[in-house]
N, C-alpha and C positions, 0 to 999 in steps of 0.2 A: 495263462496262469502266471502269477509274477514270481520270480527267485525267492528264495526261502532267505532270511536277514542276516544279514552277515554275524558272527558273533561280537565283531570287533566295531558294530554299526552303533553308533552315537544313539543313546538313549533320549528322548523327549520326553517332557511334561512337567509337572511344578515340584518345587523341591519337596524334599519331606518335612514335617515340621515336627517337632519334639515332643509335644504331646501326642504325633499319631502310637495307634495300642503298638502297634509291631513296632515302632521305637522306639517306646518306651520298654518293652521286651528286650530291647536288644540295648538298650543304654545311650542311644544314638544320642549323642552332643555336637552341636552345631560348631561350634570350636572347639577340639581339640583341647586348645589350652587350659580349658576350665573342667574338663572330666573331673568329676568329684572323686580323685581315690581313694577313699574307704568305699564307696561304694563298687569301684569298681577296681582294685588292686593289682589285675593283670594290665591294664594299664601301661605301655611301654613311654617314655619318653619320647617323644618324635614320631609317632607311629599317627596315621593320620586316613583317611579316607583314598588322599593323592598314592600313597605309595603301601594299598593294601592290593593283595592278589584278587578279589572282586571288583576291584573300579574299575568301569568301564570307559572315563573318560580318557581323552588324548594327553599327553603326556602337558604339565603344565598349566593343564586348565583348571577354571574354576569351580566345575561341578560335573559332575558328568553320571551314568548310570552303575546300576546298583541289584545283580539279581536275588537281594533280598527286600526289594523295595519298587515292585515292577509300576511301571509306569511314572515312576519319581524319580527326583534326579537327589544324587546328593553333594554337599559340596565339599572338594578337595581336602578344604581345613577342617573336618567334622571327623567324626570318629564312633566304632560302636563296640561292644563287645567280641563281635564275629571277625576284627581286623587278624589277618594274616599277612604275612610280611609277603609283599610281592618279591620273587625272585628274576632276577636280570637275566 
């Protein structure tokens, strides 16, 4: 029987695209920079996929996993409603 995944195990599979239903639920924009705010007001300046408490990828990288978006990867510079400031 193999070991159970680590939590910290690099997520695989295709990214998420903007028109999927769950990300459009959740506001997911593929860059960051262009978040429509009126639409989405909480919004923080700088606040991005790379440095939320759910990203799974390794420090740096381009895209990485996402346990709102299982089996998709997301990328770094994107962003959604659900962003929580990751703590150091």
């Amino acid at each position: 029987m193999a070991p159970p995944a680590s939590p910290t195990a690099v997520a695989t599979g295709p990214l998420v695209d903007e028109k999927d239903p769950a990300a459009v639920a959740l506001g997911y924009t593929a860059d960051a920079s262009k978040v429509d705010k009126t639409k989405h007001p909480q919004y923080v300046a700088g606040s991005a996929c790379s440095n939320c408490a759910l990203y799974q990828g390794a420090a740096g990288s381009a895209q990485g996993g996402c346990p709102l978006f299982p089996g998709k990867q997301v990328l770094g510079k994107a962003w959604c409603n659900a962003w929580a400031k990751k703590v150091a």
